[in-house]
N, C-alpha and C positions, 0 to 999 in steps of 0.2 A: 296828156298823160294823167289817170288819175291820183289823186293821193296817195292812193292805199295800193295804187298795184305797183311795180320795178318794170323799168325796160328791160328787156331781156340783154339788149345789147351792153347796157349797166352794168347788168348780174354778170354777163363774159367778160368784161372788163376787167371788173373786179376779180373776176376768180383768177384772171391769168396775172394782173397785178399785183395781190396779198396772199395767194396760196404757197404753205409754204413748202408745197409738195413740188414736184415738178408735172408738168401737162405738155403733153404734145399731141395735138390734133393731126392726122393722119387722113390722106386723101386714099382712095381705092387701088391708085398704084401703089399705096405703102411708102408714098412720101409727107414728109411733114410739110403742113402748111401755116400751124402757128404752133409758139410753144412758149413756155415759160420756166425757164432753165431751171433744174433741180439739181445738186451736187455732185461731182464732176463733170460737168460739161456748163461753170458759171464763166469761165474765161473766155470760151469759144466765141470766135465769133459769129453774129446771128444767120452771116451769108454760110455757116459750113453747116448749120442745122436745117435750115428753112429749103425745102425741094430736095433734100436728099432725104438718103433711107437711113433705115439704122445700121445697115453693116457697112457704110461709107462711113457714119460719124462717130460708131463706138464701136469698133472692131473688137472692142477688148470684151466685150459684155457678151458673148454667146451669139451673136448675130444670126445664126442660122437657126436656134433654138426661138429669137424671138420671132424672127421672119415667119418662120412654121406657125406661131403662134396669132399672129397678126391675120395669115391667110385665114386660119380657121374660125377668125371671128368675122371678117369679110365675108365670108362663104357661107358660115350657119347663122351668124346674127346672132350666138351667143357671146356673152361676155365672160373674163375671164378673172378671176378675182385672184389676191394675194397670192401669186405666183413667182417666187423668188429665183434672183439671178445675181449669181458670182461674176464678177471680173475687173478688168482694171477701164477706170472710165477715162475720155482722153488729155481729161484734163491732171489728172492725178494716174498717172500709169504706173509708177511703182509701189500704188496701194492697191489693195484689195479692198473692194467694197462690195456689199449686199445691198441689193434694193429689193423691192418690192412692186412686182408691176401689177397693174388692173387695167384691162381694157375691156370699152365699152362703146357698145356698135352706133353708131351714128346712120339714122336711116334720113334720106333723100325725099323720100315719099312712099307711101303706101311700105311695104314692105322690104321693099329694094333698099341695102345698104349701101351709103356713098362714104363711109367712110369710119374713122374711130377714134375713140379720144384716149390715151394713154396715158396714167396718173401711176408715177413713178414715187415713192418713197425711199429714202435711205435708211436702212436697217442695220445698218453695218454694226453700231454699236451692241443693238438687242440681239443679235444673232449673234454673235460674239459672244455673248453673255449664254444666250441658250447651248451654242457648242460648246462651253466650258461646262456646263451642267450638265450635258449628253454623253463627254467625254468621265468626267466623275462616273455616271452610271455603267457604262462601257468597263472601264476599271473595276469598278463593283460588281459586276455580274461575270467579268469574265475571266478575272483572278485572285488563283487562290481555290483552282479548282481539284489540287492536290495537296500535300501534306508533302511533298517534293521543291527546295529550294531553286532547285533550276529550273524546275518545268514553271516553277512560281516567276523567275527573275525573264522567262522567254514570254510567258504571256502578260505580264506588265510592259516589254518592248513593244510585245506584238501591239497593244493597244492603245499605243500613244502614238504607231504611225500607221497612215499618214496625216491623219486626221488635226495632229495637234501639232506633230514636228514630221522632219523630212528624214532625222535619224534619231534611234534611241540605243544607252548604252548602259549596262546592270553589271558592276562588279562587286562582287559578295570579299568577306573577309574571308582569309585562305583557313578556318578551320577544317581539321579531319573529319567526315561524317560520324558523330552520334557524341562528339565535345561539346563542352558547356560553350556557351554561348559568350563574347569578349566581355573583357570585364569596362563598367560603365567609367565614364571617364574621358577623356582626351586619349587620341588613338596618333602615337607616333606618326611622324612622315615618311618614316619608311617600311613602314606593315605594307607588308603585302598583302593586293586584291585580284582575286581572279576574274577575270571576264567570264559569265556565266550567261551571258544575252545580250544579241547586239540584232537590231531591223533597220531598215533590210537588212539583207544578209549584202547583197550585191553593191551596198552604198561604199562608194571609198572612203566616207569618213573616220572608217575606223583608225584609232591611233594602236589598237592593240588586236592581235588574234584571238581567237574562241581559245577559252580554255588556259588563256594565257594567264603566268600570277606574277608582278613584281607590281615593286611599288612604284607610284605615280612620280613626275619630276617633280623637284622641290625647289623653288617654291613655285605654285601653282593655283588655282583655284580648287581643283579636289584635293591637294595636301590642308588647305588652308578650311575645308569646307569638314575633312576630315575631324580636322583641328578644334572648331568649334562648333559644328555639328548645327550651321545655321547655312540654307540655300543661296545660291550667289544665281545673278541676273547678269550675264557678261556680256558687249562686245566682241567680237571677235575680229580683229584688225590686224595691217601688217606692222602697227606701230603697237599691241598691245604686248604691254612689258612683259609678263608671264610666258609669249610663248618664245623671247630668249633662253629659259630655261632649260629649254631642251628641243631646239630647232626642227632637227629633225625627228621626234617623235611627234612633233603636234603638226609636220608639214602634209599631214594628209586633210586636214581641217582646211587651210585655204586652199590647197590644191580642189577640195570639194565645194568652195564655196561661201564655207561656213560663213555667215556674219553676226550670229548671234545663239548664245547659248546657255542652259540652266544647269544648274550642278543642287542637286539636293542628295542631304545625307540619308540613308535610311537609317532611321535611330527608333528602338521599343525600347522601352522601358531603361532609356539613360543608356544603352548600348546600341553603336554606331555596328550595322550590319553589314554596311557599303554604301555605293554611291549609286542615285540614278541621274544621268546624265542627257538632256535631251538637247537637238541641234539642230538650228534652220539654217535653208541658202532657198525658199523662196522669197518675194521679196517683202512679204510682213516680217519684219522682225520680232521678237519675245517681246511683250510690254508690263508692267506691272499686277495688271490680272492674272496674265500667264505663271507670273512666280508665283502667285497665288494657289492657283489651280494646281500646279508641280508640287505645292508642300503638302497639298491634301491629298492626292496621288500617292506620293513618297511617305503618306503618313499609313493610308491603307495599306502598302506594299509591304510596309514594316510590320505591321502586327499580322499578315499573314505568314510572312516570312521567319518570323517569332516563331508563332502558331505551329512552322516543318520542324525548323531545328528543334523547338522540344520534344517532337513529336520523334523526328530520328533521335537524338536521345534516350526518351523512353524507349523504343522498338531497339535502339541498340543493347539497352540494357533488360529490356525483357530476354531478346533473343540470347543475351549471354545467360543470364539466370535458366533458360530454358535449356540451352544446352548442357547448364555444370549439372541441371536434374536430371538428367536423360542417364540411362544405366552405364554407358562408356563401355569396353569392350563387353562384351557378351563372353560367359563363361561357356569351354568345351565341353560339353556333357554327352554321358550314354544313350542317354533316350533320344536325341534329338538331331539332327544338323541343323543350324538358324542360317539367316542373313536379314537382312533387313534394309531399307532407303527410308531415311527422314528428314523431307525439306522444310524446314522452319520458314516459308515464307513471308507470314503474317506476322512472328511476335505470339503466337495464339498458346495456346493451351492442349497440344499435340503431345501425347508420350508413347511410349509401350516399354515394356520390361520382359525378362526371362530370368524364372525365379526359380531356381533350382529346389525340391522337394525332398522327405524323407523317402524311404523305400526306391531311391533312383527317377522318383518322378521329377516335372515340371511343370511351370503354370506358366503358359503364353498371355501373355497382356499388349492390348493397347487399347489407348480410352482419349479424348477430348473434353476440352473446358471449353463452355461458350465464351466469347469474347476473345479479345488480344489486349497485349499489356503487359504490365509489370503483375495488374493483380490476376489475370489468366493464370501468368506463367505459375505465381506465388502458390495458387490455389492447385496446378497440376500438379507441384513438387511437392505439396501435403498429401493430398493422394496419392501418388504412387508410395511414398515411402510409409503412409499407412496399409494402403494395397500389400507392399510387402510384410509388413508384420506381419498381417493379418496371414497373407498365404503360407509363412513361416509356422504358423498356430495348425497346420496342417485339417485348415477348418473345410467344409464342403463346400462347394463351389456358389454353390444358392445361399450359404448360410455367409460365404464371404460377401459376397455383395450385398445381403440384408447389413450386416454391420460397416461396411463401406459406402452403405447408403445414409446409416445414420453419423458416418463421418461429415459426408458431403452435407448431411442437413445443418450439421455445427458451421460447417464452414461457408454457409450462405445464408445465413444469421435464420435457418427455416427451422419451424418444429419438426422433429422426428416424428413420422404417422399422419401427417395433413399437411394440406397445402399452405401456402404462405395464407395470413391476412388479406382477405382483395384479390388473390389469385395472383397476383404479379409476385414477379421475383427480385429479392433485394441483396442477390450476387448472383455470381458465376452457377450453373447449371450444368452438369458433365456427364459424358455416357462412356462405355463401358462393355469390353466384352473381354469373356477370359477361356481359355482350356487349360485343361490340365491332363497331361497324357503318362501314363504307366505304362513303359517300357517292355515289364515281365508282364502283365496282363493284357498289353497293345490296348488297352482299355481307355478312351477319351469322353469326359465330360463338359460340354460345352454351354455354356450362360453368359447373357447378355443384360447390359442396362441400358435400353435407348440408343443402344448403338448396332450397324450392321453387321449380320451375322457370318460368321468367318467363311471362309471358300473351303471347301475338301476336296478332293481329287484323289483318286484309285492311283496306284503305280501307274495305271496305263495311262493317266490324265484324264479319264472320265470325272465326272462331276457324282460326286457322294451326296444321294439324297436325304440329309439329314434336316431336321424341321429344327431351328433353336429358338424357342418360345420369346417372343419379345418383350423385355421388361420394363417399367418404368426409369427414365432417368435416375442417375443420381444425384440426389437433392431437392428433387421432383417433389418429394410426399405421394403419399396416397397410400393405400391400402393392399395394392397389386403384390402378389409375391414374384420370387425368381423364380423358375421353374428351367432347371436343367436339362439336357438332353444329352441321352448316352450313346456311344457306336462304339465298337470294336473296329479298330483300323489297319488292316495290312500295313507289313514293315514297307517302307516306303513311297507312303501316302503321305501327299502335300497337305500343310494348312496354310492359313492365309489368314493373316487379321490384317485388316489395313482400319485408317479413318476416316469419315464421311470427305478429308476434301480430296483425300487420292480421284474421285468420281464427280469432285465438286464442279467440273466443268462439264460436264455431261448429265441432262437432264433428263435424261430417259433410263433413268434408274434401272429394272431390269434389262436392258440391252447393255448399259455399261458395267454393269458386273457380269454378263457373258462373256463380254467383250474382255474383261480380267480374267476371267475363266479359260479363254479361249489362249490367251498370252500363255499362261501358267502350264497348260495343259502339254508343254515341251519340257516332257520329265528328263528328259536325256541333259538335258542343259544345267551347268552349273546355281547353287541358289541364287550368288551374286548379281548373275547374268539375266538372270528371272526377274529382279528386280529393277536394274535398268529397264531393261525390255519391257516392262509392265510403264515405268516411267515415261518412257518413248510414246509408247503404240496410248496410253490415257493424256498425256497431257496435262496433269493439275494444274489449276487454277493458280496465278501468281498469288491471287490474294487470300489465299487459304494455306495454312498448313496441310500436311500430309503424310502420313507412316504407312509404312507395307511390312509388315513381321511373317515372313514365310518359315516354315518347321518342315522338315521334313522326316517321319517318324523311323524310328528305329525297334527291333524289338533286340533286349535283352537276351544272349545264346542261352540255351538251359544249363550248360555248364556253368554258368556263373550265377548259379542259385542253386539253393540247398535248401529242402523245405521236409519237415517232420511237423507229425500231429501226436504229441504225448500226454499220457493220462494224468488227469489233477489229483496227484501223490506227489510226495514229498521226496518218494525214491527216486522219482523220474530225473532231480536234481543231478546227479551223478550219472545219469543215462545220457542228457544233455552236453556234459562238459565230456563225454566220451564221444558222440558226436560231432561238436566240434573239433576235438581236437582231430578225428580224424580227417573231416574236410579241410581244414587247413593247411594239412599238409598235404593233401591231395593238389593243393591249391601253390602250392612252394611257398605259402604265407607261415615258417615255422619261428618266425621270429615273434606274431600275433598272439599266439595259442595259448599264453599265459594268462594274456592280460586279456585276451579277450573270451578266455574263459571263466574270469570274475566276472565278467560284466554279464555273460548270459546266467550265471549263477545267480548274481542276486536277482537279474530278471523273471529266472523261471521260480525264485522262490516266492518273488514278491505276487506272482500270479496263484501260485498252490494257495497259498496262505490268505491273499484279499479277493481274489480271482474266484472264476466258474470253468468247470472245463468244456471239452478241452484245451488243453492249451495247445498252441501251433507258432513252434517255434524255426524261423526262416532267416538264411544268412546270403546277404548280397554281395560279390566282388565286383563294383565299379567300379568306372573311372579312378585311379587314385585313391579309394578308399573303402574301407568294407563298413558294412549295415548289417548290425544283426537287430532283431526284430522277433519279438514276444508276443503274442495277440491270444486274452481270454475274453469270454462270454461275459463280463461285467463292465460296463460302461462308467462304474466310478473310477476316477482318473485318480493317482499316485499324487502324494503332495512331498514335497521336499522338507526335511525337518532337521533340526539342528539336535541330537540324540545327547543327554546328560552322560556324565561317567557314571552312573549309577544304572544305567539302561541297559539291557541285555541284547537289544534290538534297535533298528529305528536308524539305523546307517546304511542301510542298500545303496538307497540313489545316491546317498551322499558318495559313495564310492565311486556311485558307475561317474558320475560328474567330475572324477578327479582323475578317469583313464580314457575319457574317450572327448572329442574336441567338441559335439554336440549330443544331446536329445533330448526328446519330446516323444508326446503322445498325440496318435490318430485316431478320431472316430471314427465309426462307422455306424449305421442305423442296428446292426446288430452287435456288434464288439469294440474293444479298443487293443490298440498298436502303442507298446512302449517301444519306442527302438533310439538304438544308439548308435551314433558314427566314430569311425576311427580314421583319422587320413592315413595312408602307407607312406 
């Protein structure tokens, strides 16, 4: 032999004597014919390896996976590299171990394989280690895919088995949904925790039912885990002292098996949320890594878990705040029958109102705020309750949403007339659509901001083709105006304001407001009824708010209006309170006739005197209360003044203000409207 070359019979030698792998040479039938024992199978002896196969000497290791595997390298003369196998080897049976097989073809001659060499590694430990780091990811990616405590506390079970235990078990602190969170601290032993998640479902290790809330026995590992809010690594034995505590609640644990178990707290931010508790009866027991892995676990569980409760919290207190702004019953009025459905599902920024107007009218609203929240809601309840000033100012519908728009621009920190900085927006964005309907005129003006345009409908339930110009958002900026659009609507004609999420679940935007169209379009039917049925037959979206404000019009009888056109004279004063007084009694209102013949007195004087003619003076008998109404040709409005004693003049309105419960002035492109209310 020369110096510098090795026997080969040397080099086999050596490799089956100091490697510290395991090798088993393999003949054609798949029997071993030499081998050098790798871990579990060092105690065997050499007679139970040597001329048998593998599913004779390690039944426990997949036998028929390696078998398959053996033929195929036999057959193609391929080899097969780092290909890992679970099971119990026979020397160590009640471990589980990972190896790492490699086989590699052993050729005979020329091409023909006679055989193979099998180089077995133990991986047990690194595999160990990589499924604890798979398991971390697994938990990371797969919870905490909601803003929901339970849906939270079921997919942390779901994800711990079976991969890392054979049961898992989530019980939350018994707060009411949308309560502060407990306070940080040490958490009694007898607080109640509900069972919020247990996997399997079908394991009998459960100690407690779904749903279930009392507190854990005392003393225990989860009273004791509660207690200091640090994870416990436990046995689970017929001798272990704890489950004297309470025999039969912990006798489903060895009735299952159990021999070993983790108890970690879920604790954010110094508050103990509950416990998760994980549990084996295969036969690796939990070992020190494992507690490891359970605290990091238990540590992401918590700050998702965090994450819902504040999160119901805020939505609970959005959706209250949204509710106390919402108008509450709807007032009976002449011009109108209402009904309305609004499901606050989101928290969002959903309202609409019905704002009763001078001369018998009203101003239907409903409008949306981008987002959900506390600050949505915050930012809806500014608008509307500016919306209604504003409609109270008896301003024009286009000139209301011009200053409603510069409301919205305050309140989303935007300049009024241009868009933000950068074009993004740095708040809430909201749209907007309104009418306003005159009773004695049947007269409707409709305007929109960024929001869809209302539905109309004939008494017969035909679809009223009315175009409502579409506006810029509010808060939006830009330059765009409102541009109204007017109809005369027979008494009995539907309207229909709803907001974008009534249809939010329906993407085919023209066929889903058909489809509302088509609902509505059963005039015979009650409003209330209309608007379930609208609710039914669309569906919205859980995760969107939603309002439907249906109206259905009324006109004002001619006998309950009285209308004259008198000449701008000073004499017509006394022609006026002769007029009235005889409508009034015409009317059986003779207890009015006094007072509410000052009031049109200083009205028609204040028109002779600052006024243009002619003047036209109209008196209204609604609902509970009468409207009388002055309108000349001069568009400078009346100011209210405090008259000296030395004054001869200068007390009209101050008058009319001290006999009738309201009024104001209405413009119009060619006159204004002093009118005044009086309830009956």
């Amino acid at each position: 032999m020369d110096a510098g070359r090795l026997d080969d019979s040397v080099v086999l030698d050596s490799l089956f004597s100091d490697s510290p792998l395991g090798l088993y040479v393999l003949d054609s039938e798949q029997r071993v014919v030499r081998y050098r024992p790798g871990r579990g199978v060092r105690e065997l002896p050499a007679e139970d390896i040597v001329g048998h196969s593998v599913e004779e000497f390690a039944r426990g290791f997949a036998p028929d996976e390696l078998r398959i595997l053996i033929g195929e390298v036999l057959s193609t003369g391929k080899p097969v590299r780092g290909h890992l196998v679970r099971g119990h080897a026979p020397s160590e049976p009640r471990r589980t171990l990972t190896v790492e097989v490699s086989l590699f073809p052993l050729r005979a001659g020329g091409d023909r394989v006679g055989g193979l060499v099998a180089v077995v590694e133990d991986v047990t430990d690194r595999q160990a280690a990589d499924d604890r780091l798979a398991l971390l990811g697994t938990v990371y990616e797969s919870v905490g895919s909601t803003l929901d405590p339970r849906t939270t506390a079921g997919e942390l079970a779901e994800a711990l088995v079976p991969e890392f235990a054979d049961a898992a078990a989530v019980d939350l602190m018994d707060n009411p949904p949308g309560t502060s969170l407990p306070a940080p601290g040490q958490v009694p032993a007898d607080t109640p925790l509900r069972r919020s998640a247990f996997a399997p479902a079908a394991s009998p290790a459960t100690i407690r039912t779904d749903g279930e809330s009392t507190a854990f026995p005392f003393p225990s590992p989860y009273t004791q885990a509660l207690n200091d809010a640090q994870p416990r690594l436990l046995a689970v034995a017929d001798d272990s002292p704890w489950l004297a505590s309470a025999p039969g609640t912990f006798a489903p644990l060895r009735t299952a098996g159990i021999h070993s178990m983790i108890v970690v707290p879920l604790v954010a931010r110094e508050q103990v949320l509950g416990l998760l508790t994980v549990y084996r009866n295969r036969p690796d027991p939990f070992v020190g890594a494992d507690l490891e892995v359970a605290r990091q676990v238990g540590f992401t569980a918590s700050v998702h878990l965090a994450n819902a409760y504040s999160y119901q919290r805020e939505h609970t207190v959005a959706s209250t705040l949204q509710r106390r702004l919402q108008p509450g019953t709807v007032p009976e009025l002449t011009a109108v029958e209402t009904a309305h459905v609004y499901l606050p599902e989101s928290a969002g920024g959903d309202w609409f109102d019905v704002v009763p107007l001078s001369g018998a009218r009203v101003a239907l609203v409903v409008g949306a705020v981008e987002g959900h929240g506390i600050d949505a809601a915050a930012t809806m309840g500014q608008l509307r309750v500016a919306l209604r000033a504003l409609a109270m100012q008896d301003l024009e519908t286009d000139e209301l949403l011009t200053h409603l728009d510069e409301v919205a621009s305050l309140l989303t920190d935007r300049p009024s007339g241009g868009p933000a900085a950068g074009g993004s927006s740095s708040g809430n964005v909201a749209s907007c659509a309104i009418a306003v309907y005159d009773p004695v005129s049947r007269h409707c003006s409709l305007v929109r901001a960024g929001h869809p345009a209302p539905v109309l409908l004939d008494p017969d339930g035909s679809p009223l083709p009315v175009e409502v110009p579409a506006g810029p958002a509010l808060g939006e900026g830009g330059s765009r105006a409102y541009l109204p659009a007017a109809v005369r609507l027979p008494a009995g004609s539907l309207l229909a304001l709803y907001s974008p999420g009534l249809l939010a679940a329906h993407h085919d935007g023209p066929d889903a407001r058909s489809r509302l169209e088509h609902v509505l379009a059963s005039t015979a039917q009650p409003l209330q009824e209309l608007c379930d049925a609208a609710v039914y037959h669309l569906a919205p979206s859980r995760d969107e708010d939603a309002v439907l404000l249906l109206a259905r019009t009324r006109a004002l009888p001619e006998d309950q209006v009285a209308d004259w056109t008198l000449p701008s004279d000073p004499s017509v004063v006394a022609t006026a309170r002769r007029l009235v007084e005889q409508q009034l009694r015409a009317w059986q209102l003779d207890e009015t006739v006094f007072t509410t013949k000052l009031i049109v007195s200083e009205l028609v004087t204040n028109a002779v005197r600052y006024g243009r003619g002619p003047i036209r003076l109209r008196l209204i008998h609604d609902l509970g209360r009468l409207l009388s109404e002055v309108t000349d040709a001069n568009s400078a409005s009346p100011h209210l003044r405090q008259a000296r004693d030395t004054d001869e003049g200068g007390r009209g309105l101050h008058i009319v203000t001290q006999l009738c419960s309201r009024w104001g002035v209405r413009h119009s492109p060619k006159d204004k409207t002093i009118w005044a209310e009086q309830l009956l």
